[in-house]
SEFIZA-3560 file (N, C-alpha, C; in Angstrom, 3 decimals):
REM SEFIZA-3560
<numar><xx>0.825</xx><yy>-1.182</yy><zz>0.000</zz><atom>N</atom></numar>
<numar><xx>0.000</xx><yy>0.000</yy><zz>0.000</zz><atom>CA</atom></numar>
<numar><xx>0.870</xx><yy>1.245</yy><zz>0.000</zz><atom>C</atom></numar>
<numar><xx>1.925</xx><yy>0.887</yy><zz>1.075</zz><atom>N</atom></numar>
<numar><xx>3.092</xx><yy>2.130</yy><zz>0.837</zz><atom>CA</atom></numar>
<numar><xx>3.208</xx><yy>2.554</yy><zz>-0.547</zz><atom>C</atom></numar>
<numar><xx>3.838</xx><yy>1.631</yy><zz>-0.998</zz><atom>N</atom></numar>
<numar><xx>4.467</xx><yy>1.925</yy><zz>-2.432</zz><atom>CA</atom></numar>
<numar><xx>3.399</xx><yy>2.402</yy><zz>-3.678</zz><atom>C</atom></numar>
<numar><xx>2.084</xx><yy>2.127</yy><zz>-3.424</zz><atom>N</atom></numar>
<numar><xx>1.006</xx><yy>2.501</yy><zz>-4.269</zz><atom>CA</atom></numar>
<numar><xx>1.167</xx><yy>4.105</yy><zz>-3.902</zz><atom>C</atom></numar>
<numar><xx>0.784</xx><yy>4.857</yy><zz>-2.646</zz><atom>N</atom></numar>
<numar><xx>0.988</xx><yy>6.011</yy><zz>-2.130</zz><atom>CA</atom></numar>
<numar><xx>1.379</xx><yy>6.537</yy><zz>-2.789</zz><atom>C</atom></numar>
<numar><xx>3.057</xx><yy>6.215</yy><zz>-2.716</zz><atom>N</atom></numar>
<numar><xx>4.161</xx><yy>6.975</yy><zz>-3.231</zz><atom>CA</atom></numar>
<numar><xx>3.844</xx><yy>7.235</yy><zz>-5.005</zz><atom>C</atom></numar>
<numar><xx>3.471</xx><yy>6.196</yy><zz>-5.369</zz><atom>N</atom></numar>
<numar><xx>2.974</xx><yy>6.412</yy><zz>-7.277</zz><atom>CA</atom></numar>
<numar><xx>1.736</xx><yy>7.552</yy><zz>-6.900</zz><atom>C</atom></numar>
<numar><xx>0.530</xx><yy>7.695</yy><zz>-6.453</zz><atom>N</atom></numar>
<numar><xx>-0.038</xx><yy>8.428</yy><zz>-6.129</zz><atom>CA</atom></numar>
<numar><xx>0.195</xx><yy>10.069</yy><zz>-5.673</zz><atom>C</atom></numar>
<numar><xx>1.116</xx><yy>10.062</yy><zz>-4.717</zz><atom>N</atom></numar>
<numar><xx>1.634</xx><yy>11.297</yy><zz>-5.012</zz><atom>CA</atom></numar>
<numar><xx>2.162</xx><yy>12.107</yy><zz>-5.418</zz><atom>C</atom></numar>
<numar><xx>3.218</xx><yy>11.608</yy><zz>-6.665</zz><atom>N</atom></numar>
<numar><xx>3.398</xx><yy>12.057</yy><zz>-7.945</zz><atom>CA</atom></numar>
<numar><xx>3.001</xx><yy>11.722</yy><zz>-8.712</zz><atom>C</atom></numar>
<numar><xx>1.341</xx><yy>11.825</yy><zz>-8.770</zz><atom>N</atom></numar>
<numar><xx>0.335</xx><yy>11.848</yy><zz>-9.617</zz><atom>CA</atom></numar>
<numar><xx>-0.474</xx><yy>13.326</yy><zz>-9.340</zz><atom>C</atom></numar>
<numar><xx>-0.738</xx><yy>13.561</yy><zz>-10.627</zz><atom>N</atom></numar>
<numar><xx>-1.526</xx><yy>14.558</yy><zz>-10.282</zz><atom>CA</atom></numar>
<numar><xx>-2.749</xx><yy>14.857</yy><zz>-9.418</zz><atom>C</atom></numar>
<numar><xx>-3.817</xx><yy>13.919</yy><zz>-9.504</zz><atom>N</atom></numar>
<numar><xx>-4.360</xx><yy>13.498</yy><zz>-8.735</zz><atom>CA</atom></numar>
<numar><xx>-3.850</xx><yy>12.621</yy><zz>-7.360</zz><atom>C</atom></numar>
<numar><xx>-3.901</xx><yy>13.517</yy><zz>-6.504</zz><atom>N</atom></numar>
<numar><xx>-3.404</xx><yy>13.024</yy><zz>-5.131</zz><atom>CA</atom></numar>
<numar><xx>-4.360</xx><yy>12.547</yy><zz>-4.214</zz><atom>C</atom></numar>
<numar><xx>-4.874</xx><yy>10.993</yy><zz>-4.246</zz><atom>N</atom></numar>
<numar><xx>-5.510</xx><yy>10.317</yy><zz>-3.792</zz><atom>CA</atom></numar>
<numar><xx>-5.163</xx><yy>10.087</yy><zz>-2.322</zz><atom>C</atom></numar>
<numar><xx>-3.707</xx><yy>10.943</yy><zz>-2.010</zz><atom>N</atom></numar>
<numar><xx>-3.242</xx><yy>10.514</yy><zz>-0.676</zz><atom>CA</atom></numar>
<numar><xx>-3.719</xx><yy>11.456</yy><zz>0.570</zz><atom>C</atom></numar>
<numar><xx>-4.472</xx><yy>12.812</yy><zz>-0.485</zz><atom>N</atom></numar>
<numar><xx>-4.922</xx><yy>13.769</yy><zz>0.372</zz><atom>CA</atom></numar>
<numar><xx>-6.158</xx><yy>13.659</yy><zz>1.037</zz><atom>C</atom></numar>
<numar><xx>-6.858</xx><yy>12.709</yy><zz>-0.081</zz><atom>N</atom></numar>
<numar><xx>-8.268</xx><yy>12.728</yy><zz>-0.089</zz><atom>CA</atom></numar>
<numar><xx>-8.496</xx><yy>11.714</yy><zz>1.618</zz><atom>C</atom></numar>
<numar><xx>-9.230</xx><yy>12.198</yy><zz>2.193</zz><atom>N</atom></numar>
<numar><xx>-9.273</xx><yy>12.148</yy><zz>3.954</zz><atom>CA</atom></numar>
<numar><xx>-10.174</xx><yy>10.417</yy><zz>3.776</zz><atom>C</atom></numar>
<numar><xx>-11.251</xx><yy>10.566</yy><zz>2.815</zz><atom>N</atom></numar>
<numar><xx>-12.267</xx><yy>9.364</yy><zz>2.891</zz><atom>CA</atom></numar>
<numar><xx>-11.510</xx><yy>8.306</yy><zz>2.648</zz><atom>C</atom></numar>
<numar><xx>-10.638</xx><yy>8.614</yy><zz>1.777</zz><atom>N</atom></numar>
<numar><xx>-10.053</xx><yy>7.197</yy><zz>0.404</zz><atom>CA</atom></numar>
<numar><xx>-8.663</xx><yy>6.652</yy><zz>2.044</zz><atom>C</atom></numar>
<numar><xx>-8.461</xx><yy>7.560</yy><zz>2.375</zz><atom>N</atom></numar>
<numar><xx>-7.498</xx><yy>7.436</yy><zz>2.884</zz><atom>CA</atom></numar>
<numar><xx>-7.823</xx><yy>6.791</yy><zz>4.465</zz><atom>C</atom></numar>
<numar><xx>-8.957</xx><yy>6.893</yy><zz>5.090</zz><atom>N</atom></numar>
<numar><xx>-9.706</xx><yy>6.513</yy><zz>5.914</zz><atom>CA</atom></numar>
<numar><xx>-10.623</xx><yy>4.935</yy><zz>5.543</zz><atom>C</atom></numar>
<numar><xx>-10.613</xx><yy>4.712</yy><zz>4.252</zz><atom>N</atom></numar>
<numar><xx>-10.990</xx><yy>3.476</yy><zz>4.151</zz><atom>CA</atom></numar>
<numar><xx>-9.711</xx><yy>2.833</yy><zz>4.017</zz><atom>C</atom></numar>
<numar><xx>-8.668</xx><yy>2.955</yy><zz>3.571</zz><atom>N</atom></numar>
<numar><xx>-7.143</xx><yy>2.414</yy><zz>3.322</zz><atom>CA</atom></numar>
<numar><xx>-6.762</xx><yy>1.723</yy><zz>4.701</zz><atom>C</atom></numar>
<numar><xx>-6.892</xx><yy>2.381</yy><zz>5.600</zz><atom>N</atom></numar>
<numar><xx>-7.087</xx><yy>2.003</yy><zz>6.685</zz><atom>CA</atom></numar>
<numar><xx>-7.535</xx><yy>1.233</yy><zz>7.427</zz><atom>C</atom></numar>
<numar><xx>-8.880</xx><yy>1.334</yy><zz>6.753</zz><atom>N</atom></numar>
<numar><xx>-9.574</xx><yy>-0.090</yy><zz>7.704</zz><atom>CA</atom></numar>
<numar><xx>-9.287</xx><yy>-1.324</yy><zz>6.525</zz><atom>C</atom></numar>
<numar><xx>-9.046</xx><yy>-1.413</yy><zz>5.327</zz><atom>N</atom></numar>
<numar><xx>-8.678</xx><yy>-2.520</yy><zz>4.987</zz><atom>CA</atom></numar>
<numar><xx>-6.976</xx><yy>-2.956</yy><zz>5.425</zz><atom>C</atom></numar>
<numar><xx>-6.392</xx><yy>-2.293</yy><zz>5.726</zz><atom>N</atom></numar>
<numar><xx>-4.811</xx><yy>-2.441</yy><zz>6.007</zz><atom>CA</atom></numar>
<numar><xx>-5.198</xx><yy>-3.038</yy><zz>7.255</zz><atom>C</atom></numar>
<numar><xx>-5.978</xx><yy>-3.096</yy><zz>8.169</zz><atom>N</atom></numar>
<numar><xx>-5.853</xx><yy>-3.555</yy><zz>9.352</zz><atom>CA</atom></numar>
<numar><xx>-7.232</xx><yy>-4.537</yy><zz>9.039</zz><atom>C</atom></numar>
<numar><xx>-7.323</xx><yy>-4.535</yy><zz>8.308</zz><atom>N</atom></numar>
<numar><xx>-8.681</xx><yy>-5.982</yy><zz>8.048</zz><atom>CA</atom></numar>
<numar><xx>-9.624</xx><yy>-5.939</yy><zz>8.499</zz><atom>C</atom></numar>
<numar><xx>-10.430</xx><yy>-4.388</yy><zz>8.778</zz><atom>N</atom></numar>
<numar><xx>-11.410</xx><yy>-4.082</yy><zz>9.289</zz><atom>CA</atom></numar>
<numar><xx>-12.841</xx><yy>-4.580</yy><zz>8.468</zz><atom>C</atom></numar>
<numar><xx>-12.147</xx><yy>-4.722</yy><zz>7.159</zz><atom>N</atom></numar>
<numar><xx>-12.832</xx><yy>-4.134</yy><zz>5.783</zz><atom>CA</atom></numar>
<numar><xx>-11.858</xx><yy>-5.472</yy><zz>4.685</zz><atom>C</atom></numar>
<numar><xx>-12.486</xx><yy>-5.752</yy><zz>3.279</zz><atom>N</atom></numar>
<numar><xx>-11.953</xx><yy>-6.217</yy><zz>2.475</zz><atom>CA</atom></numar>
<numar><xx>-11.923</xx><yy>-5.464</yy><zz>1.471</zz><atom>C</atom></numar>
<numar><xx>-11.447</xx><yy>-5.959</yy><zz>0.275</zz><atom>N</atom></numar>
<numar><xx>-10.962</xx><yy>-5.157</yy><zz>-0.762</zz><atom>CA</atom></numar>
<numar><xx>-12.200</xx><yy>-4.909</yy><zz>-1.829</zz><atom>C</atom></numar>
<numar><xx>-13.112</xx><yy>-5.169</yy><zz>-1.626</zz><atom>N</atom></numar>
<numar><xx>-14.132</xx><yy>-5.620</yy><zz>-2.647</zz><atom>CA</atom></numar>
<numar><xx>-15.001</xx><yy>-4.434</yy><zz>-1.543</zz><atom>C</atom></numar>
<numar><xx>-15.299</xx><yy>-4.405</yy><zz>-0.176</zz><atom>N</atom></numar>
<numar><xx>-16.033</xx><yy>-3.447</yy><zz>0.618</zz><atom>CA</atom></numar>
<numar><xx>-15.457</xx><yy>-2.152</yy><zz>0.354</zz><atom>C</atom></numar>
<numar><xx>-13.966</xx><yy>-2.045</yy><zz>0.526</zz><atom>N</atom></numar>
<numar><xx>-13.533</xx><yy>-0.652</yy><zz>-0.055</zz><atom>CA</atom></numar>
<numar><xx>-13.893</xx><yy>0.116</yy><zz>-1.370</zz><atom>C</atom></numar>
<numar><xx>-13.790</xx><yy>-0.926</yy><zz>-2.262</zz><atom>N</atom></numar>
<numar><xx>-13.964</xx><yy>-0.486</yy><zz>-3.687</zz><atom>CA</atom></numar>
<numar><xx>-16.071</xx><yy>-0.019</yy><zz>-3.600</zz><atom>C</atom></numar>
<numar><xx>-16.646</xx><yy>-0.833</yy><zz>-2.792</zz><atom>N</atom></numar>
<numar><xx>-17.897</xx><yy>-0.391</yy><zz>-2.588</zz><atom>CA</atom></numar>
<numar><xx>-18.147</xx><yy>1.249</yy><zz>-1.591</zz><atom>C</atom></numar>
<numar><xx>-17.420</xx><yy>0.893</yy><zz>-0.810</zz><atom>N</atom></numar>
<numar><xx>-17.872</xx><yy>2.545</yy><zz>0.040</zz><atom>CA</atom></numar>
<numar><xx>-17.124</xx><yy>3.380</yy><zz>-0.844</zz><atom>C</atom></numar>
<numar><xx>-16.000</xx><yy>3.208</yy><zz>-1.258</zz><atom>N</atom></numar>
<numar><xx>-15.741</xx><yy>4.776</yy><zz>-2.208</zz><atom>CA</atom></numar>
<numar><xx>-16.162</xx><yy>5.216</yy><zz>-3.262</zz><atom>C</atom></numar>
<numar><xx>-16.844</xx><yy>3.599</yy><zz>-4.075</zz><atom>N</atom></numar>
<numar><xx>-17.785</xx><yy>3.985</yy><zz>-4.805</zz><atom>CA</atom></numar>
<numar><xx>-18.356</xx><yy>4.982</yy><zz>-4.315</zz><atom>C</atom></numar>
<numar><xx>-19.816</xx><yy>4.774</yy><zz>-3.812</zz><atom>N</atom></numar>
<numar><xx>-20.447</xx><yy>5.566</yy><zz>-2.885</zz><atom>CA</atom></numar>
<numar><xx>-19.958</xx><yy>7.169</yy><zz>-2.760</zz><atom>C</atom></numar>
<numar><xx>-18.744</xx><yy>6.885</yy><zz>-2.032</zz><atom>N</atom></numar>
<numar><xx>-18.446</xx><yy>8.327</yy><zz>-1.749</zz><atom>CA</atom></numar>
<numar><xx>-18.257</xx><yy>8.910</yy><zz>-3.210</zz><atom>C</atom></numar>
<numar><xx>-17.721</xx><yy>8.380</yy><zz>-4.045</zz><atom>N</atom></numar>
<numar><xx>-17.536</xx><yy>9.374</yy><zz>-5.284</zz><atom>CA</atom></numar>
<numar><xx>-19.000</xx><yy>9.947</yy><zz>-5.885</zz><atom>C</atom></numar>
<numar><xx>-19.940</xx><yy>8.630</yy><zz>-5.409</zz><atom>N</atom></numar>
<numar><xx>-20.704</xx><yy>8.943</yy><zz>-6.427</zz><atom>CA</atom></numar>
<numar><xx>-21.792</xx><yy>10.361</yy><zz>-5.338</zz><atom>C</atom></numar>
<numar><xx>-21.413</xx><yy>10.617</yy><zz>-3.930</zz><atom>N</atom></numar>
<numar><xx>-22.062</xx><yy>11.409</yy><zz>-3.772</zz><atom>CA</atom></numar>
<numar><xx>-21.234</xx><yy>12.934</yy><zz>-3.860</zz><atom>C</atom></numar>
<numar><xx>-20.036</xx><yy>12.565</yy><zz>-4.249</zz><atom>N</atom></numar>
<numar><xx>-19.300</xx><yy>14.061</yy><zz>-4.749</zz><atom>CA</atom></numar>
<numar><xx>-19.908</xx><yy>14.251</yy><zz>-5.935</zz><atom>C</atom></numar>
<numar><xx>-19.971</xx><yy>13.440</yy><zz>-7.139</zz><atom>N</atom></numar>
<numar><xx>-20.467</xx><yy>13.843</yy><zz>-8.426</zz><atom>CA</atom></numar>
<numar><xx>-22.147</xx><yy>14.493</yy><zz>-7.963</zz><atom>C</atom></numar>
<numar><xx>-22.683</xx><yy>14.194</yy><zz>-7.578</zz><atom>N</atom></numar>
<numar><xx>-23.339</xx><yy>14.569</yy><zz>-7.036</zz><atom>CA</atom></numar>
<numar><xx>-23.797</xx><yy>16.140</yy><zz>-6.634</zz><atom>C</atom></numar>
<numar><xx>-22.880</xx><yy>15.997</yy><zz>-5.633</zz><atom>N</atom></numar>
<numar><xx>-22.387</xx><yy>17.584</yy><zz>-4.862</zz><atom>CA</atom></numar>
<numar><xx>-22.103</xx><yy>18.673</yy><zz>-5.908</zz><atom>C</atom></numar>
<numar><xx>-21.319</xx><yy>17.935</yy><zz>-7.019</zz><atom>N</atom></numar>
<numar><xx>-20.432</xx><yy>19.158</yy><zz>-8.234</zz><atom>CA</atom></numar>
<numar><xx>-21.467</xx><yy>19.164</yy><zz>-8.768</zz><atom>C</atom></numar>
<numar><xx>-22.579</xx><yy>17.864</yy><zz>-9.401</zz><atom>N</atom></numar>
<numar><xx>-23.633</xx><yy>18.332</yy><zz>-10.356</zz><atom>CA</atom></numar>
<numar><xx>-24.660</xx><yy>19.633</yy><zz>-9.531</zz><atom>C</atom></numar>
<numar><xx>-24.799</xx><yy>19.131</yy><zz>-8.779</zz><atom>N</atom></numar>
<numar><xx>-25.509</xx><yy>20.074</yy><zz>-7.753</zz><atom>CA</atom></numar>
<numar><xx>-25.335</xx><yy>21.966</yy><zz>-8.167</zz><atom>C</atom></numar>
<numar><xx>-23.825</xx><yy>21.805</yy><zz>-7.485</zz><atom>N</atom></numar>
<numar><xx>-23.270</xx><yy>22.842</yy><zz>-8.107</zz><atom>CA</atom></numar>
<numar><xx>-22.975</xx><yy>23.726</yy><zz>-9.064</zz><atom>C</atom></numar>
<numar><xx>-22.697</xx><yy>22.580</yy><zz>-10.154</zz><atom>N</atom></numar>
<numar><xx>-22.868</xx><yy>23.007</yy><zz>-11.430</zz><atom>CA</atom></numar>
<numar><xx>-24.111</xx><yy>23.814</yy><zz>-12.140</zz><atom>C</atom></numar>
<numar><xx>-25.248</xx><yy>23.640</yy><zz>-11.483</zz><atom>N</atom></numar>
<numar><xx>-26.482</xx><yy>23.649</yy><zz>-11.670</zz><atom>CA</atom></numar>
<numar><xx>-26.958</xx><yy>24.755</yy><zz>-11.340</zz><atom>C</atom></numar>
<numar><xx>-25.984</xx><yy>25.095</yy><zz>-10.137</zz><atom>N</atom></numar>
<numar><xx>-26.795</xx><yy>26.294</yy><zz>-9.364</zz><atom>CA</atom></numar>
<numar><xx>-25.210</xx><yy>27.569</yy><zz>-10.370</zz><atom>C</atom></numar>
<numar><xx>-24.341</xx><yy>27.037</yy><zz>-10.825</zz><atom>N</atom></numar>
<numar><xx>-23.247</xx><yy>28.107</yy><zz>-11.411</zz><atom>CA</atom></numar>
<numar><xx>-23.629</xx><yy>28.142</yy><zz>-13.043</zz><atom>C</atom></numar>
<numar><xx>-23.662</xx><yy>28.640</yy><zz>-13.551</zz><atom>N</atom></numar>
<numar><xx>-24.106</xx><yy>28.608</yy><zz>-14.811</zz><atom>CA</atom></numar>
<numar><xx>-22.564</xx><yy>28.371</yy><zz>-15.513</zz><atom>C</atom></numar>
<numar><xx>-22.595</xx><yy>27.789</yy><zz>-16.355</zz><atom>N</atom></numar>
<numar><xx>-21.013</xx><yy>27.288</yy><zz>-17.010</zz><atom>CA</atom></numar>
<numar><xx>-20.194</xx><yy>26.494</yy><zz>-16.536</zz><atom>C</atom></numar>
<numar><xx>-20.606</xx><yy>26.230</yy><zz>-15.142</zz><atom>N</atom></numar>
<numar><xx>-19.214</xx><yy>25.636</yy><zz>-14.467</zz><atom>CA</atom></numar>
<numar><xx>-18.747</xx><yy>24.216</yy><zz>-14.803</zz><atom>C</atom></numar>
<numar><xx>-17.479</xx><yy>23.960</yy><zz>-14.979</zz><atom>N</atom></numar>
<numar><xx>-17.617</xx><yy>22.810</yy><zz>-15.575</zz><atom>CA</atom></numar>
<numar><xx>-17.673</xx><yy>21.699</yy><zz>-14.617</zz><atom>C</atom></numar>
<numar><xx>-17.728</xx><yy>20.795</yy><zz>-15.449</zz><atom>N</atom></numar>
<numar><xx>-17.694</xx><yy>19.439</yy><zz>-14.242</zz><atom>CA</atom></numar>
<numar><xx>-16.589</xx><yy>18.549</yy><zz>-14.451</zz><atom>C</atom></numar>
<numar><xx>-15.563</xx><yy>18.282</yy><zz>-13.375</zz><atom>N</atom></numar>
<numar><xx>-14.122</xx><yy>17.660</yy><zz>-13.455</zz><atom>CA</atom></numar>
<numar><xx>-14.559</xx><yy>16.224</yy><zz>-12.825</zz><atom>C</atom></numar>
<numar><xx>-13.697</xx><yy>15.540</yy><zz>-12.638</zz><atom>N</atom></numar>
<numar><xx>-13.720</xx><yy>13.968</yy><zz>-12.106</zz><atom>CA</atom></numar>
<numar><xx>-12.331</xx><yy>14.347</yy><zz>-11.782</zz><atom>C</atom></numar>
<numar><xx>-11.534</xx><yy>14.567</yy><zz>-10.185</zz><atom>N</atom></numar>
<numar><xx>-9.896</xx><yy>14.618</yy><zz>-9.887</zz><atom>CA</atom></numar>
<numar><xx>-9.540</xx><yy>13.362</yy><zz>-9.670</zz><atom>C</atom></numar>
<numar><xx>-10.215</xx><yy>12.274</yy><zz>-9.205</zz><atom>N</atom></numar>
<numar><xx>-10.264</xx><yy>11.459</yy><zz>-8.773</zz><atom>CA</atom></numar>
<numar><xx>-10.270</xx><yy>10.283</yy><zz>-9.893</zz><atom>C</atom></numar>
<numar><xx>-9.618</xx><yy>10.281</yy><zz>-10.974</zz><atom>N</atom></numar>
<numar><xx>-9.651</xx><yy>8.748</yy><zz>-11.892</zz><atom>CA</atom></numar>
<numar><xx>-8.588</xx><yy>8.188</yy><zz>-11.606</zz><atom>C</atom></numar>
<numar><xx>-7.810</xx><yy>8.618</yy><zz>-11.044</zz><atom>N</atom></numar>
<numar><xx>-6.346</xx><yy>7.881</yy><zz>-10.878</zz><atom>CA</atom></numar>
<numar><xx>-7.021</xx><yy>7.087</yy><zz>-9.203</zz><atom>C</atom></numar>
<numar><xx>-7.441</xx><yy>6.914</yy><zz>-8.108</zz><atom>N</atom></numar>
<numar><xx>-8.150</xx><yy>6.281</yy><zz>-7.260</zz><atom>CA</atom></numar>
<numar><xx>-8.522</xx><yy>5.067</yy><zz>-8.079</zz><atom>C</atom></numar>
<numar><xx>-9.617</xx><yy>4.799</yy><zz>-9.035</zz><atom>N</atom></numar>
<numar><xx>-9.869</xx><yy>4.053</yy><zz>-9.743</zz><atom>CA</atom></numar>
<numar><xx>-8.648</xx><yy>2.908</yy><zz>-10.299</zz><atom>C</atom></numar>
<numar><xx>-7.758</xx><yy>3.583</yy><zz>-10.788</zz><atom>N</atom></numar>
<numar><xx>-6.455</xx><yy>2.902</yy><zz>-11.190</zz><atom>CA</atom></numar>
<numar><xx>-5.885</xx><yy>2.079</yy><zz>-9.804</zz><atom>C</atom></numar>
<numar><xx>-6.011</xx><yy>3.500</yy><zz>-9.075</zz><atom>N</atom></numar>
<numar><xx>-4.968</xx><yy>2.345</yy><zz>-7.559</zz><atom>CA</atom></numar>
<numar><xx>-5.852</xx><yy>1.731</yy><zz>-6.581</zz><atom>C</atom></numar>
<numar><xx>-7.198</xx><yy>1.436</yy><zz>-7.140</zz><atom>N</atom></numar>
<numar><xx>-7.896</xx><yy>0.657</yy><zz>-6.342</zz><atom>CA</atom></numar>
<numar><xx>-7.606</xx><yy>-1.189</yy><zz>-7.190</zz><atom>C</atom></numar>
<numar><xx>-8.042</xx><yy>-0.663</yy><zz>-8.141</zz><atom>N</atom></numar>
<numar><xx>-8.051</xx><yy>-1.639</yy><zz>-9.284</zz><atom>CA</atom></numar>
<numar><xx>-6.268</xx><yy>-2.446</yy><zz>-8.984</zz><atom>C</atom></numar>
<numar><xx>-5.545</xx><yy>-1.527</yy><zz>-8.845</zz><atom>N</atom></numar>
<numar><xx>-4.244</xx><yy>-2.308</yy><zz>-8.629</zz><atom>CA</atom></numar>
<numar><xx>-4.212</xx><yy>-2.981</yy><zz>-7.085</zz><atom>C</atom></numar>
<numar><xx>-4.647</xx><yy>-2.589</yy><zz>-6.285</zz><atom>N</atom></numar>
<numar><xx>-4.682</xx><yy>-3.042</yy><zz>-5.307</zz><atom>CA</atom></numar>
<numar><xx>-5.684</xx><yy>-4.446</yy><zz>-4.901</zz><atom>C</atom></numar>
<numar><xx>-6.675</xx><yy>-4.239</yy><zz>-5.796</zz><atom>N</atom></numar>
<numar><xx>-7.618</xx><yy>-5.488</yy><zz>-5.999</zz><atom>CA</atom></numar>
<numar><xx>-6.176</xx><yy>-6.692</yy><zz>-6.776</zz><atom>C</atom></numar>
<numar><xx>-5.790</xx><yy>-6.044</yy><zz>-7.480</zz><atom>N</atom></numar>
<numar><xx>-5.100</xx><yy>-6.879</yy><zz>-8.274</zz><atom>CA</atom></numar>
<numar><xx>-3.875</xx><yy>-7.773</yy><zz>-7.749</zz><atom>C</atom></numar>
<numar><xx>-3.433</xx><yy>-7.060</yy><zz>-6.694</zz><atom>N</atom></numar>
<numar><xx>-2.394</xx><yy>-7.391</yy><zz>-5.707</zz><atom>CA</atom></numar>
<numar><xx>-2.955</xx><yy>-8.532</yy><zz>-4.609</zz><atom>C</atom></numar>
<numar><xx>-4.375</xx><yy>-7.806</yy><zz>-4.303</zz><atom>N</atom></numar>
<numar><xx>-4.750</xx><yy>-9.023</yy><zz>-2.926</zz><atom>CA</atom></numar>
<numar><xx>-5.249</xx><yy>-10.034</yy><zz>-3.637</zz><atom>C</atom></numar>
<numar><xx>-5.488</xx><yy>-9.880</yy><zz>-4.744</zz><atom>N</atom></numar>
<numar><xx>-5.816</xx><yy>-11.312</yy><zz>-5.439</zz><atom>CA</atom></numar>
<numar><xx>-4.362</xx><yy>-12.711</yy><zz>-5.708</zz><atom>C</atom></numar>
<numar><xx>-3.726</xx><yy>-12.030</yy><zz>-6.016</zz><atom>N</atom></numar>
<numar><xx>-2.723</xx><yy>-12.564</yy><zz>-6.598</zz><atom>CA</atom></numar>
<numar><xx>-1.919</xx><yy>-13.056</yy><zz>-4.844</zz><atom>C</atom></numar>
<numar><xx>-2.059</xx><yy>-12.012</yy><zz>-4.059</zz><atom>N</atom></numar>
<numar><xx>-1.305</xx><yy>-12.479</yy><zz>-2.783</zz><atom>CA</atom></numar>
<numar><xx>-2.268</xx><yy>-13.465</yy><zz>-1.919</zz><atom>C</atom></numar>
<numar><xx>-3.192</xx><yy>-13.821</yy><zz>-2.248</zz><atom>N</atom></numar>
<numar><xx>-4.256</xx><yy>-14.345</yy><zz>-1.254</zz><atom>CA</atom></numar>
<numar><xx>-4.981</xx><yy>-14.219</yy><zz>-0.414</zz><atom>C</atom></numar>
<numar><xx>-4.856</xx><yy>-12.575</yy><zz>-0.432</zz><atom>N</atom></numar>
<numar><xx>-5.288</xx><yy>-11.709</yy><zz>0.735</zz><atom>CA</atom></numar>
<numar><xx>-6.832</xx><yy>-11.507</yy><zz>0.572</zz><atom>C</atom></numar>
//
């Protein structure tokens, strides 16, 4: 998970800031949680930021709508990919 981080924060998208992503990292590192539950609650959480921005968007006339967060997607997906392969 360290070493995912570290690719993450010299990424533009800095998934290491984000408090939620980083708060579920957590409870699967200590096995609170599995890897398949993580990838479900942050679902969730993203999908109630898109949410929040459409919201926003709505009430700003023009504003655009970003996604910062696709690189998460990538290092979730790698991390699924890792506990699979490790047995975890």
């Amino acid at each position: 998970m360290q070493d995912l981080l570290e690719k993450a924060r010299a990424s533009p998208a800095r998934i290491d800031l984000d408090a939620e992503f980083m708060l579920l990292a957590e409870l699967w590192i200590h096995g609170q949680i599995d890897m398949a539950e993580m990838r479900e609650r942050y679902g969730y959480v993203r999908q109630d930021r898109m949410r929040a921005r459409r919201s926003a968007r709505n009430s700003l006339p023009n504003a655009p709508l970003q996604e910062p967060f696709s690189s998460a997607d990538d290092l979730l997906a790698e991390i699924a990919r890792m506990s699979e392969s490790s047995g975890s």
